[in-house]
KOLLUM-475447 format. One record per residue (C-alpha): x, y, z. Coordinates in steps of 0.1 Angstrom, whole numbers, padded with zeros to 4 digits, always signed. Layout:
# residues N
XYZ ...
***
This chain:
# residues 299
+0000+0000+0000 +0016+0037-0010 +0003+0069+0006 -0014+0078-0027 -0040+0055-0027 -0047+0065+0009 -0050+0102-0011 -0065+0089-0038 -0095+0070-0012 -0098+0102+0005 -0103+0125-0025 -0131+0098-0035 -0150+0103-0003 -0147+0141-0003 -0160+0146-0039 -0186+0114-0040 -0175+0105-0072 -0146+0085-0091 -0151+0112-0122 -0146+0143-0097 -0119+0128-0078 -0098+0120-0109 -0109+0156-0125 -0093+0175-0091 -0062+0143-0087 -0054+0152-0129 -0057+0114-0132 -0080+0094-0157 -0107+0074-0142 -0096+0038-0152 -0067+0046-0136 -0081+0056-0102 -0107+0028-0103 -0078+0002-0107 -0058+0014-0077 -0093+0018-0056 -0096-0021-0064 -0059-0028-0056 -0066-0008-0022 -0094-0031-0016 -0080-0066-0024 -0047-0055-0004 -0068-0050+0029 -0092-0081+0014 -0129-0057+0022 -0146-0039+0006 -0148+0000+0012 -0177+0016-0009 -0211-0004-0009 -0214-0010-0050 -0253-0020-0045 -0257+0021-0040 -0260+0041-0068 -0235+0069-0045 -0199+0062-0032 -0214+0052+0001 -0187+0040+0025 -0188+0008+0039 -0180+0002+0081 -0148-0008+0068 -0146+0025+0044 -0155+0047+0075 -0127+0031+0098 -0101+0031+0071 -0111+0066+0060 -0098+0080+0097 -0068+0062+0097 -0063+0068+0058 -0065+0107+0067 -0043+0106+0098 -0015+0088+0080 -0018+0119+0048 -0021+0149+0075 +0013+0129+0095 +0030+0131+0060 +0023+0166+0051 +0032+0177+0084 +0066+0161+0084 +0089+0185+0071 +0072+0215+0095 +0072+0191+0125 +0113+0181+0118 +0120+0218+0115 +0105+0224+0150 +0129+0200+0163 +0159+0214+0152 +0147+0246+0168 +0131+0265+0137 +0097+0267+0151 +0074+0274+0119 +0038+0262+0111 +0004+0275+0104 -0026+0268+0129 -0065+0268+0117 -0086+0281+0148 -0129+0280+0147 -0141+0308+0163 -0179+0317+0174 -0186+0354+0163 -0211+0360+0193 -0179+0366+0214 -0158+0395+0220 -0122+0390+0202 -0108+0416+0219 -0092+0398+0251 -0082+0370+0222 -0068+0389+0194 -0045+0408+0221 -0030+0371+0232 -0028+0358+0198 -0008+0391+0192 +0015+0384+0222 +0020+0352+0210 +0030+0363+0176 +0055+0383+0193 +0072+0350+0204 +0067+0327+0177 +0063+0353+0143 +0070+0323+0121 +0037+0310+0130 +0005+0320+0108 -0030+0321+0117 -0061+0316+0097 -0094+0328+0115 -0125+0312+0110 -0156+0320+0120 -0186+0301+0120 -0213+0285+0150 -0200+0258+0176 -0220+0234+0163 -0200+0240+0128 -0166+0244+0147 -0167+0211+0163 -0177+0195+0129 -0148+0212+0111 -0123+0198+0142 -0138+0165+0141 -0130+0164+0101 -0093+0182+0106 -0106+0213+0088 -0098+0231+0115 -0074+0226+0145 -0083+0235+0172 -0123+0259+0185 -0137+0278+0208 -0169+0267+0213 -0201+0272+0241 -0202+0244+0272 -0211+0220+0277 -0188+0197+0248 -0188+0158+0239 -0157+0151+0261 -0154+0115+0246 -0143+0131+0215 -0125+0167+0228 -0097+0178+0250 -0106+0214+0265 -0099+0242+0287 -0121+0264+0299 -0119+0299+0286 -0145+0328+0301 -0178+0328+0319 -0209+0358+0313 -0242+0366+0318 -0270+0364+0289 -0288+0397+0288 -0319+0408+0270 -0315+0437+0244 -0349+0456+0234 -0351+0490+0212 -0355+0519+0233 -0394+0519+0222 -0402+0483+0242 -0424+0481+0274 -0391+0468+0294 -0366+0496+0284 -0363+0513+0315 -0368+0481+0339 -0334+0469+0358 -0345+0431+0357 -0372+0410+0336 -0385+0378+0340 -0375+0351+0312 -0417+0341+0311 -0427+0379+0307 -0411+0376+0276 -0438+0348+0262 -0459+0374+0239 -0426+0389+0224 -0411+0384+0186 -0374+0366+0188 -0342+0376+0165 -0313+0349+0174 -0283+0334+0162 -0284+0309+0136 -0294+0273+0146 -0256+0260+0142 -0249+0283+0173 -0256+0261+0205 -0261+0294+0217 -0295+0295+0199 -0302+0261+0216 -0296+0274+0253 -0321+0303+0247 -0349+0277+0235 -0344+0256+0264 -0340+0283+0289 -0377+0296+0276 -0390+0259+0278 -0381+0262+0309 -0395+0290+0319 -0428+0276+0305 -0433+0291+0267 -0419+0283+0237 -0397+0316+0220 -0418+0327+0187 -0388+0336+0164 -0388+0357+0136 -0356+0358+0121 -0319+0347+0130 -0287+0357+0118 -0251+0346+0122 -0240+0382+0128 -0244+0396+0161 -0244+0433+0143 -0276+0422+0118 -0291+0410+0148 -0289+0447+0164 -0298+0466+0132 -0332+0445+0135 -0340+0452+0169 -0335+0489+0164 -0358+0489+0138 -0386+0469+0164 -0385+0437+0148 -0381+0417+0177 -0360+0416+0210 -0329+0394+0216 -0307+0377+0239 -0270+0383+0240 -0241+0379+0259 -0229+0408+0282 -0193+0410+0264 -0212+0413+0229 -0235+0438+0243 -0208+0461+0253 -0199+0466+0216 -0233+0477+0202 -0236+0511+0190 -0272+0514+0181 -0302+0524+0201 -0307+0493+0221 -0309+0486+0259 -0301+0457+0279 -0318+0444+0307 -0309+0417+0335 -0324+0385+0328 -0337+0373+0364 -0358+0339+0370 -0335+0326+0357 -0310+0341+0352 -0290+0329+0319 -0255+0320+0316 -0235+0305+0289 -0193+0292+0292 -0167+0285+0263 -0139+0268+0262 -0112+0262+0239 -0113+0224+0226 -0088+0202+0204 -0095+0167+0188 -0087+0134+0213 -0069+0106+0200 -0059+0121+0173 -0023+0140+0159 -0018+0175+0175 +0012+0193+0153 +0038+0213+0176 +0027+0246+0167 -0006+0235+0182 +0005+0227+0210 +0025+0256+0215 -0003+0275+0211 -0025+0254+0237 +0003+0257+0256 +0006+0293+0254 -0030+0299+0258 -0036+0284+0291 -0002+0298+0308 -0016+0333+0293 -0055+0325+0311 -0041+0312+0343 -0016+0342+0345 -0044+0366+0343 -0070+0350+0358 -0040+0353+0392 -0039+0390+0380 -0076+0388+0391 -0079+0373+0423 
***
């Protein structure tokens, strides 16, 4: 078995098709069917069920698929991973984030730690937790921050911040000069949230259905800024964390949440059992001296 037939297997999955993976590999399909079969009678199983008209793995497929992709992203990282050794500390790190934080606090430790290690590059992405720990889970990304509670079977973490969920009305709303509201007086009102990919969307829900109603929403939005623009113009309210709400500029007000009272954590979380590069764990590393060091700054 060569490492490009474990490339060749993986390109298959990721495009669904022999004819798209031999299109993006610049290879002709007989040829890329031929070594598919050779992959198959080497390990003596089968790996795509031929009695579906798609490239459907088989258990076997599945299983060798994550080893297949471990073994490729081991090779690729070789040469970066040798140069670290002999003290030449290089690499490029893919980090998820949730844009219903406040990167200020971040972005300032990420610069510190550029100041250290300016060999290292970053790419920023942002997107829900729900779609952060898929991307990890599929080495898209390396390493998340994402909202707790996490599947701790399948991620390392640490935890990052604690705040309060607040409710933000337009100036106009019945509540805008009350201190405190409770979550059910908010039963008759019009919701604007986060996308459903943010689990952040899921702990409002179940903090109404808690409270006894179920939240009537009328639009969501993966951008906290959208999100204000509507409730100026009276669309609806919404519930935000306290950092978030410290950055809004428009005509808004935000109100204590009491009965209960709402609160939401995030931590930053990393694949288990799986190959971490060195600049990753730098980084990790990094991170939680940074977090411990200011959270003694604090106390």
């Amino acid at each position: 078995m060569e490492l490009k037939h474990m490339i060749y297997f993986i390109e298959i999955v990721k495009t669904g098709s022999m004819t798209k993976a031999s299109e993006k590999l610049y290879i002709s399909q007989p040829t890329i069917s031929k070594l598919l079969r050779d992959l198959e009678a080497e390990l003596g199983m089968e790996l795509f069920d031929r009695h579906k008209r798609q490239m459907v793995l088989t258990d076997a497929g599945k299983a060798f698929l994550q080893q297949a992709k471990e073994i490729v992203r081991l090779y690729e990282n070789l040469p970066t991973e040798m140069n670290n050794l002999l003290g030449m500390k290089q690499g490029h790190i893919k980090i998820g984030l949730p844009p219903i934080m406040n990167v200020k606090l971040f972005i300032h430790t990420l610069g510190e730690f550029h100041e250290s290690y300016p060999d290292i590059s970053f790419e920023l992405l942002e997107s829900g937790s729900k779609r952060i720990e898929e991307s990890i889970i599929n080495d898209e990304v390396d390493v998340g921050i994402t909202v707790l509670p996490t599947d701790t079977d399948t991620f390392h973490q640490f935890f990052l911040l604690e705040e309060q969920l607040k409710l933000v009305v337009p100036r106009s709303h019945k509540f805008a000069e009350r201190e405190k509201v409770s979550l059910i007086e908010l039963k008759d009102d019009d919701f604007i949230l986060f996308s459903e990919d943010f689990i952040l969307n899921d702990r409002i829900t179940e903090a109404c259905k808690t409270a006894g109603f179920i939240p009537k929403v009328i639009a969501e939005s993966s951008q906290w800024y959208f999100i204000e623009q509507m409730i100026t113009a009276s669309l609806g309210v919404s519930i935000l964390p306290a950092s978030i709400i410290d950055t809004l500029k428009e005509d808004v007000v935000s109100i204590e949440i009491a009965d209960p009272s709402i609160l939401w954590q995030l931590a930053i979380i990393w694949k288990k059992n799986s190959y971490t590069s060195f600049v990753t764990k730098e980084w990790l590393k990094f991170m939680q001296e940074q977090l411990m060091f200011k959270d003694g700054k604090n106390n």
